[in-house]
C-alpha positions as CSV (number, residue, x, y, z in Angstrom):
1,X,31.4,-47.2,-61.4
2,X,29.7,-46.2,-58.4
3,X,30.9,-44.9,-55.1
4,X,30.4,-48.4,-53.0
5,X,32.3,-50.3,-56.0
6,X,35.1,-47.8,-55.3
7,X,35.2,-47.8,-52.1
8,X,34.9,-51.9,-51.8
9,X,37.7,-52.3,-54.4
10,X,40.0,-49.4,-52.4
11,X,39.3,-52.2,-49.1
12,X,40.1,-54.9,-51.0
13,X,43.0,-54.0,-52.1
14,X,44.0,-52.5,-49.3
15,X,43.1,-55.7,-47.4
16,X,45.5,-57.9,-50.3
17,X,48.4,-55.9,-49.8
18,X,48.8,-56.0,-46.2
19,X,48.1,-59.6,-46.5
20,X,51.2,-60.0,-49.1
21,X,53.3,-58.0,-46.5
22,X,52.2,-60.7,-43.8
23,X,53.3,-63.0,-46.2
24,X,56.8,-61.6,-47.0
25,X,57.6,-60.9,-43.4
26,X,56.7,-63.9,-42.2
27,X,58.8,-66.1,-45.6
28,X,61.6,-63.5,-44.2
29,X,61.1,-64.2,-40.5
30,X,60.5,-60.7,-39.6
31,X,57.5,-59.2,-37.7
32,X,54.6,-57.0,-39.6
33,X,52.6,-55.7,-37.1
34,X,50.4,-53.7,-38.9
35,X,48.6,-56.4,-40.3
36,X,47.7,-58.3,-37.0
37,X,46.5,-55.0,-35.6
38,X,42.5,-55.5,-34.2
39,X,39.5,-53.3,-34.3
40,X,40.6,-53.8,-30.1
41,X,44.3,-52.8,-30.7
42,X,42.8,-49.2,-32.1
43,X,40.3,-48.2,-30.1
44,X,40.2,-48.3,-26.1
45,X,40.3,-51.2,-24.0
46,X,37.2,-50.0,-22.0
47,X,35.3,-50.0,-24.8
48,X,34.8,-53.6,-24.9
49,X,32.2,-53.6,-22.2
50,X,29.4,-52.9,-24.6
51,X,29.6,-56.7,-26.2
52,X,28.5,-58.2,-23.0
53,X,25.3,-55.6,-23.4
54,X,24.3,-57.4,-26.3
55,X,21.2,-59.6,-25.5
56,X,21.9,-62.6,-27.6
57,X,25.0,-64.9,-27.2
58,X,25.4,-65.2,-30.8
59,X,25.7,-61.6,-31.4
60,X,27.7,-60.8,-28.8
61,X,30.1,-63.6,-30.3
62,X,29.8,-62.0,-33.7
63,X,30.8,-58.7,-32.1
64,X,34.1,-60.0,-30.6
65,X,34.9,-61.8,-33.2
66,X,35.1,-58.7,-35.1
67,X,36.5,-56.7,-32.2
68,X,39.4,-59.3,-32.7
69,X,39.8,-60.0,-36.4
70,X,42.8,-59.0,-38.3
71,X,42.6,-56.0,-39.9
72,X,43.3,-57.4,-43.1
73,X,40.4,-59.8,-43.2
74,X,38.0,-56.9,-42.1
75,X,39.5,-54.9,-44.8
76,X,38.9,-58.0,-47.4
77,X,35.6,-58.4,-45.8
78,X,34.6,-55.2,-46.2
79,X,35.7,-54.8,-49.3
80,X,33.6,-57.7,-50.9
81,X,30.5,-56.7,-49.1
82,X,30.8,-53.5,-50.5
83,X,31.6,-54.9,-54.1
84,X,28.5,-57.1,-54.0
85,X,26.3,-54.2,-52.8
86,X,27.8,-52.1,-55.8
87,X,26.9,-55.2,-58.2
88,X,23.1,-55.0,-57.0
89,X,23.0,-51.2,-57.5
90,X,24.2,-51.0,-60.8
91,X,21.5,-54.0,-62.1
């Protein structure tokens, strides 16, 4: 197994499970924060001003979009880019 395989299935998983603890907390009407947290929510709020830099609209959309994205759907995205890279490596 190689290291991008690892690494994508660690995201993945990591990406599921705070997914299924949405899920529970929100079944039990109780908050899980850690799951909505953003890309924006960890880093600086000043940092944003590099999107509007970006000289094409749909790229700077891109970038907020991910900026903004729960973290659990980058982790789940991450983690299946990552498994599909390790699929082409090992062929």
């Amino acid at each position: 197994m190689l290291k991008p395989t690892l690494w994508g299935g660690c995201a993945l998983l990591t990406g599921i499970v705070l997914f299924l603890f949405k899920s529970i907390a929100m079944f039990m009407e109780k908050e899980f924060l850690m799951a909505d947290t953003s890309l924006k929510d960890m880093l600086n709020v000043d940092s944003m001003d590099w999107i509007d830099a970006l000289p094409l609209d749909l790229l700077q959309q891109v970038a907020a979009y991910l900026m903004l994205a729960p973290l659990y759907l980058l982790l789940m995205g991450v983690g299946v880019l990552m498994l599909v890279i390790g699929g082409f490596m090992e062929k």
